[in-house]
C-alpha positions, 0 to 999 in steps of 0.5 A, spaced: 217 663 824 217 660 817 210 656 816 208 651 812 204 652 806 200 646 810 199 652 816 197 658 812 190 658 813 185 662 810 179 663 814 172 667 813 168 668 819 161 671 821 156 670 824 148 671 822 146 677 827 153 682 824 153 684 817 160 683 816 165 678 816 172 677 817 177 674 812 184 671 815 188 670 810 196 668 808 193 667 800 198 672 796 192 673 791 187 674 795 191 679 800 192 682 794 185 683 792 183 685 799 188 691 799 185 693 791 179 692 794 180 696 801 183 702 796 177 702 792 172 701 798 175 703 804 169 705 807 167 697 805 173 693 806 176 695 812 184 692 814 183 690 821 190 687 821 198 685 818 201 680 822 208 678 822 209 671 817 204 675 812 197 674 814 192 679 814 185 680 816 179 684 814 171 686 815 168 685 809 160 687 807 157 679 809 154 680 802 161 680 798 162 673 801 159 668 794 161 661 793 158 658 786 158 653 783 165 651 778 164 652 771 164 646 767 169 645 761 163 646 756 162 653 759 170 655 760 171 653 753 166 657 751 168 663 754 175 661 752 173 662 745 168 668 746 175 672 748 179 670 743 174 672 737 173 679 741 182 679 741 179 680 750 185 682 753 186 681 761 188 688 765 194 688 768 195 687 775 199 692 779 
């Protein structure tokens, strides 16, 4: 069964007594990461499951959860710039 882009949730989940969190996710990039990452980290970042329409879970260190404050388009800019002065090119994916 085909989901909406409206269905395909991403959810993180922990609660204050377990050190880790369990992100649910249909994001591409995000799944894609957290497969890079479990590579990197698999005693960190561990695979829980792989469900049928492309959804994933995984137990991720609680500490690796950030949320921070957007970049203002002063410091995008800025950065921007920087990386085009220092000929910055991103790594390939893949």
């Amino acid at each position: 069964m085909k989901l909406s882009r409206l269905e395909q949730e991403t959810i993180i989940l922990f609660n204050e007594a377990e050190p880790t969190a369990e992100i649910y996710t249909h994001n591409k990039k995000l799944r894609e990461k957290l497969e890079r990452l479990s590579q990197k980290h698999p005693d960190k970042i561990v695979l829980k499951s792989d469900q049928p329409g492309g959804a994933v879970t995984y137990t991720v260190p609680k500490k690796s959860i950030v949320v921070q404050e957007p970049y203002s388009d002063e410091r995008r800019e800025a950065a921007r710039r920087r990386a085009i002065e220092g000929r910055y090119t991103p790594p390939k994916q893949g």
